[in-house]
N, C-alpha and C positions, 0 to 999 in steps of 0.2 A: 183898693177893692177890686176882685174880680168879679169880671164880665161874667153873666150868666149864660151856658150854650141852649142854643135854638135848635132843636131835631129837624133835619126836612123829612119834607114828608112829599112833598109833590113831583112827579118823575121830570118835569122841564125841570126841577132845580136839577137835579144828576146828571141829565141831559148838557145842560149848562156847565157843569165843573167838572164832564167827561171831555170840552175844548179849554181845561183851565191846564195848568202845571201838572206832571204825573213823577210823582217818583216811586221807584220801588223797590221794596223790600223782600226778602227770602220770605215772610209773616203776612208780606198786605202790600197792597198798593196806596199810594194816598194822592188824591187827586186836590187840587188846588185852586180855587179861581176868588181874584178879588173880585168882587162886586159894584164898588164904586158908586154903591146910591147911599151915602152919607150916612148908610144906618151901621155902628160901630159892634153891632153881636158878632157871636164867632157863632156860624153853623156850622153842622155836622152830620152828614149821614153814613147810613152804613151799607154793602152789601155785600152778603156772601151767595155763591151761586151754586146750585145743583150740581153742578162738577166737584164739590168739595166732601158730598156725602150727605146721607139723609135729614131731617129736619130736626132731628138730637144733635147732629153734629155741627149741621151750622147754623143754630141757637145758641150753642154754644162759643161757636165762634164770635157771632154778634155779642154775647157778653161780655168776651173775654175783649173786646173791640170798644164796645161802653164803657169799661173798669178804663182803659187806656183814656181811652178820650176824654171821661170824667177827671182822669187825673191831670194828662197833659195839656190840652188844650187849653184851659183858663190860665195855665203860666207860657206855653209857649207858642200856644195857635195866635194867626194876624186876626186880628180885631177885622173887622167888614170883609170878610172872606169866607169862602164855601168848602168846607173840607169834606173830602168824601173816602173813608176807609172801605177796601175790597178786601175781603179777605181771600187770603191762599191757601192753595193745599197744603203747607207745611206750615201753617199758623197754629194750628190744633196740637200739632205733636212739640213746638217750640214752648219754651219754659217765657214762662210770665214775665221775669226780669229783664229775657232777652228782646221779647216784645218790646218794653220799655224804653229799652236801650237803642232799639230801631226807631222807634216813632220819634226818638227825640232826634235821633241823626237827622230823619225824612224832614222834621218840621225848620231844624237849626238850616236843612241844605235848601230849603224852600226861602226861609228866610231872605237869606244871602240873593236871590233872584228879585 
């Protein structure tokens, strides 16, 4: 059975898993931090920033960022961990599969650490 993801929502969580793991991709950054209080959810939050373009484009982005997370995270995000996706300026114009294809390299290379 998969774990269900937990949105943050609060800025100390981001704050918190901006001193976690950072890898990054041509698409997004993904930022990393185990948590260690025994609670086994995978979080996740998102941001994309005013430097990527107006609030259609990075809406978009956050979507296209949900669809990913939604997908990968329950098979290969760490269980008690804080995952935090940034989006980049060439995430918008990058095809979906290739998205895909990154977040799983980010999460398999986070892994390994």
């Amino acid at each position: 059975m998969t774990q269900g993801l937990v949105t943050l929502r609060k800025r100390a969580d981001f704050l918190a898993a901006n001193r976690g793991r950072r890898i990054a991709m041509p698409g997004f950054v993904l930022q990393l931090r185990r948590r260690d209080d025994g609670d086994p959810a995978i979080r996740v939050g998102f941001t994309v920033t005013k430097k990527i373009g107006n609030a259609v484009v990075r809406n978009r982005m956050k979507r296209r960022l949900r669809a990913l997370a939604r997908e990968l995270l329950p098979v290969r995000g760490q269980p008690g961990a804080d995952h935090v996706l940034i989006g980049r300026s060439g995430g918008i114009e990058r095809d979906f599969a290739t998205l895909r294809d990154e977040l799983t390299r980010a999460l398999d290379k986070a892994a390994k650490c």
